[in-house]
C-alpha positions, 0 to 999 in steps of 0.5 A: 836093668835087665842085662846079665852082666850088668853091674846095676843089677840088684844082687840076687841078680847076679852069679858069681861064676859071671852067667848063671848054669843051665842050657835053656834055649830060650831064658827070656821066656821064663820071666813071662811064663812065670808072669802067666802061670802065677796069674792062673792060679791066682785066678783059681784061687779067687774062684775056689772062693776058700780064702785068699793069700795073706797079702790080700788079707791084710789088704781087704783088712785094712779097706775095713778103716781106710778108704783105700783099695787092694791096689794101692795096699799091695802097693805100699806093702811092695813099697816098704819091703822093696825099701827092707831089701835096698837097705839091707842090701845097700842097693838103690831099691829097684822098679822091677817088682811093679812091672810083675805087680801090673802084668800080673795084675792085668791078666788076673783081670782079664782071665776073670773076665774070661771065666777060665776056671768056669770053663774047665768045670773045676771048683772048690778044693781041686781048684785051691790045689791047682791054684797052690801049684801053679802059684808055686811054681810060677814063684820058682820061674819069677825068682830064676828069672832074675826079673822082676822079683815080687817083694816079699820074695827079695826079702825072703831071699835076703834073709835065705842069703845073709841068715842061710835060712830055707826061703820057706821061713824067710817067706813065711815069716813075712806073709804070717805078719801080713796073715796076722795083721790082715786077721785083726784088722778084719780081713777075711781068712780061709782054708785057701789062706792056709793052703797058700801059706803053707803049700806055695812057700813050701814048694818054692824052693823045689821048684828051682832044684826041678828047674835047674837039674831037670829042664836046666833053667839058669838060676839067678835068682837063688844064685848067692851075689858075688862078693862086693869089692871093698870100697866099691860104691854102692850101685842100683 
């Protein structure tokens, strides 16, 4: 599942020159990296207390009728778009995105519990914009790593690869959906809800240009799969 050249990998795993550009000493780390910083500014957000992202949203909207918790939300949430994107693509759907779900969830945990936000005597709409960022570029990391992929994100790869729309209106399409929803089943909106919506899918992308040309972080996220072979069986 993690290898390179390994012909397993769902499609925005590959490149099509075989190892994707860049010099970076050390690629295994971005993966964690991108893992970490996004967990910061989720955490960030949280504290900011301005609102929270769309897919929470919708998750603390549909906890107003079902006995269910965030969790198994954001799960099923991951589910159905993990299931858009294998049958867009013609891939076995892939387990990655939960290992992001449950790492990044963890260290959200554990950086509640440890206050962090509290101890750099940030609050309110300094805190959002960090949060914005960090979530950001954090995105970026995830996304060239090639691991791991959060769901929506494979979705909104997708339609970037097959309608050559900006990964910004792929991504932002969905988390509208999941805004909208969220916001008629009850689910609680703010600024920082915005903020995240319009800001972080914004900034994704330029991100992964900085990345690539400045610190030459191999892409093999954004890079375009590799033509399939006709008659090639589909593989997962």
């Amino acid at each position: 599942m993690t290898g390179t050249g390994d012909r397993s990998l769902p499609p925005v795993d590959r490149h099509p020159a075989g190892q994707p550009a860049g010099r970076v000493r050390h690629p295994a780390l971005v993966y964690p990296a991108g893992c970490l910083l996004f967990s910061v500014g989720a955490h960030f957000f949280i504290r900011s207390r301005l609102g929270t992202d769309p897919l929470d949203v919708f998750a603390l909207g549909v906890l107003e009728h079902l006995p269910l918790t965030i969790g198994i939300c954001q799960a099923a949430v991951a589910v159905v778009c993990i299931g858009i994107w294998a049958g867009w693509n013609r891939r076995r759907p892939v387990l990655s995105p939960f290992v992001t779900f449950f790492l990044c969830g963890s260290l959200i945990d554990l950086l509640q519990w440890a206050g962090l936000a509290g101890h750099l005597r940030l609050g309110g709409y300094p805190l959002m914009l960090a949060g914005a960022v960090l979530c950001a570029y954090a995105s970026s990391l995830i996304i060239m790593s090639g691991f791991g992929i959060r769901a929506i994100d494979l979705v909104a790869i997708t339609i970037r690869q097959r309608w050559k729309w900006p990964f910004w209106c792929g991504k932002g399409l969905i988390e509208a959906v999941l805004l909208a929803a969220g916001w008629l089943l009850g689910g609680p909106v703010g600024v920082g809800t915005l903020t995240f919506l319009v800001f972080v899918d914004l900034l994704i992308e330029p991100f992964v240009r900085f990345n690539r040309r400045y610190l030459d972080i191999p892409d093999r996220g954004f890079a375009a799969p590799a033509p399939a072979r006709q008659g090639a069986p589909v593989s997962g």
